[in-house]
N, C-alpha and C positions, 0 to 999 in steps of 0.2 A: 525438475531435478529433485525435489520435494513432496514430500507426501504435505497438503495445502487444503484452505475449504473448497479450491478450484476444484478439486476430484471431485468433491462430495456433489457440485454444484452440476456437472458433466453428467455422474451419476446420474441424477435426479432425472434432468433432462434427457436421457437415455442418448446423448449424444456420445458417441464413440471415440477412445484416446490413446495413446498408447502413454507411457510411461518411461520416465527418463533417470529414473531414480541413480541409475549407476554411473552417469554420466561426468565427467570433469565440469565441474564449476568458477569463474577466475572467483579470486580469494585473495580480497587486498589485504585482509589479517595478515598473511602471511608478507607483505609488506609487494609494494607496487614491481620495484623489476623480478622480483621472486613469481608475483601473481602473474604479470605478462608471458617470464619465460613458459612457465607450467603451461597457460593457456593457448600459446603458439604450439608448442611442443604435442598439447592435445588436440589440435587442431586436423590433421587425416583421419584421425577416431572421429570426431562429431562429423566431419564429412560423408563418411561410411556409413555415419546414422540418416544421414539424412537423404542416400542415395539407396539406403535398402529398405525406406519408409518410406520412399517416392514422396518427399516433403518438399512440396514447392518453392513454398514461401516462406522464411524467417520473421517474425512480428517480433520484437522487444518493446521493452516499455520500461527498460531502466537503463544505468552505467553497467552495472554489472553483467545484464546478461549483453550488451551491445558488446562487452570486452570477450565474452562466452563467444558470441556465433557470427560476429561479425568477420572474421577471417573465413573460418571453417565454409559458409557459406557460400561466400566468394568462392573459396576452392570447390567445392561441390557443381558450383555453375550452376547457382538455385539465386533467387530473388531475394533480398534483404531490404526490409522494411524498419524504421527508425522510427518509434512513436515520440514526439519529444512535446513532456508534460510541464516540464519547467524552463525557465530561460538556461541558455545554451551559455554552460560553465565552462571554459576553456582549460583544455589541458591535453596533454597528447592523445592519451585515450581517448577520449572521447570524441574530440578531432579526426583522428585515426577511423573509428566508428562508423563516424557518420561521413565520410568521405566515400566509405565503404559501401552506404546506402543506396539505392536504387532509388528509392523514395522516402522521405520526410513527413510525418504526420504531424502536424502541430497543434494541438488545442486551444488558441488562441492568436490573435494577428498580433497582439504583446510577442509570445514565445517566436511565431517566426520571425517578428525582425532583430529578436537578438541572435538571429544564426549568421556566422560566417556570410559575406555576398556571394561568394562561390558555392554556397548551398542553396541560397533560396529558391534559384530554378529551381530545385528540385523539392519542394517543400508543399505542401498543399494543407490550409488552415480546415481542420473539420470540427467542431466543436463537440466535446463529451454530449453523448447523447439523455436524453432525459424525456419520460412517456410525459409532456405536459397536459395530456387530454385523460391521465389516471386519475379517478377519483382519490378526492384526499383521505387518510386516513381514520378510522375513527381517534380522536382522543381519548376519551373515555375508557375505548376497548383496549386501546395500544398502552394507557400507563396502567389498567390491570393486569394486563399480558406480563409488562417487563416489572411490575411490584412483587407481582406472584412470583416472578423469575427470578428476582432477588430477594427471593423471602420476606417480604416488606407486606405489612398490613396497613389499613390507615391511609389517613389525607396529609400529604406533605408534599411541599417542593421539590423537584428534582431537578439538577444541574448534573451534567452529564460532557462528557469527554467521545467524541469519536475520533478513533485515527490507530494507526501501528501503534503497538505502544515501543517506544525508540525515539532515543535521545534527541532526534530533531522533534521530534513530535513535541516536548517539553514536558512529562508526565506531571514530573515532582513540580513546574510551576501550577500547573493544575490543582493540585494537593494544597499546595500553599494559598491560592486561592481561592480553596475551597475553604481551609480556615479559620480563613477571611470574613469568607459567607458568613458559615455556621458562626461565629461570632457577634455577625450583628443581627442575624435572621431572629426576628420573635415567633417566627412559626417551623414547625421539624421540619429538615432537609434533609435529602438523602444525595451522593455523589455516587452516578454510575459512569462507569470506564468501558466504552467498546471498543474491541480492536485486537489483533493477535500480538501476543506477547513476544515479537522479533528480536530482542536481545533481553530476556530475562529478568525485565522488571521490575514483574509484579511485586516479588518479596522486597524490592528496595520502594517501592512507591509505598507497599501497605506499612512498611516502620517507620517510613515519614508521617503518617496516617497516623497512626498509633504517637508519636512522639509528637503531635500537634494535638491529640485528644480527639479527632476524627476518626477514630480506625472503626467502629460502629456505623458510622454514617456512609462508609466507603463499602462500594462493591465492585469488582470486576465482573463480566460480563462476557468476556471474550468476546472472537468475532462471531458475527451475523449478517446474512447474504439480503433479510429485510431491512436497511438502515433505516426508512421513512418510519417503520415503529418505534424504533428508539429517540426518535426525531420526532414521531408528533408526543410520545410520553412525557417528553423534555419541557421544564418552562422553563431554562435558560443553557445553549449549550457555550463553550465555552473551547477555543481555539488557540494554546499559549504556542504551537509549534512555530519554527523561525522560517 
């Protein structure tokens, strides 16, 4: 629906995509029955898309887009797949959703047994995949990589943030104990933030920054499709999301 680093990443790979960019999106800003009618209401439009792109199969992997194509699909008489990454929050929507599903991904036997028992037939546990036979990164080469990338010269600690940057994520706790850190650290620390800026942050994290006397030590970073470099860069990463 989104110009994303998914494109860039397609791109790359020379794998082939089509583009949804004009497409209705449900939009709880706009407040939940406001967001539901619009998305029913758009609902023969995404149908139409998906029968003149001979699109099989629907894969989501949030609230939002399950609220998006979970009808539409259904009407289309195309397959709907439910990837479900965290425990199953109860509310109409979402209920509604995965009712809708054909099949249940769960990434964890945690996440499927917090599903409805009328769903778990249909639910299969596959866990996030991960190349464990990849050589590990270098260290060395991965915090020159991302020093240079944050204009940083010099031997110093790095504490570092991965994630969306977005209020569950917890930015400003991060900030605050980062601090923290630099407060007690006797040796220079640098604080790097990876992650795309999904509700416009940045500028409120950097004058927390700034107003704690870190705004030097602070860098964003945006996202990046290598995380294990910013992850072997890191001697300490740090997780404040809820």
């Amino acid at each position: 629906h989104r110009e994303g680093p998914l494109e860039d990443l397609l791109e790359k790979a020379g794998i082939p995509f089509v583009r949804a960019h004009d497409l209705p999106l449900y939009d709880p800003a706009r407040g939940r029955a406001a967001a539901a009618f619009a998305s029913l209401a758009a609902a023969p439009r995404l149908a139409a898309f998906l029968r003149r792109e001979r699109i099989a199969i629907v894969h989501v992997h949030d609230a939002r887009m399950s609220a998006t194509w979970a009808w539409p699909t259904r009407l289309a008489g195309r397959k709907f797949i439910l990837h479900q990454r965290t425990r199953f929050i109860r509310s109409r929507l979402t209920a509604l959703a995965a009712h809708l599903a054909h099949r249940i991904v769960a990434i964890s036997n945690f996440n499927a047994a917090t599903l409805p028992s009328a769903l778990k037939g249909r639910a299969s546990v596959i866990a996030n995949p991960f190349d464990t036979d990849a050589a590990p990164p270098d260290r060395g080469a991965a915090r020159a990589e991302i020093l240079a990338e944050a204009g940083l010269t010099g031997d110093r600690a790095v504490v570092s943030f991965v994630g969306t940057l977005q209020e569950q994520k917890r930015p400003l706790v991060f900030v605050e104990a980062a601090a923290e850190i630099a407060r007690q650290s006797k040796a220079p620390v640098v604080f790097l933030m990876f992650g795309r800026d999904a509700e416009g942050l940045v500028e409120k994290v950097g004058r927390r920054a700034q107003t704690l006397g870190i705004g030097a030590e602070l860098r964003w970073l945006g996202f990046r499709p290598d995380i294990e470099t910013a992850l072997a860069a890191s001697d300490l990463v740090l997780a404040p999301g809820e």
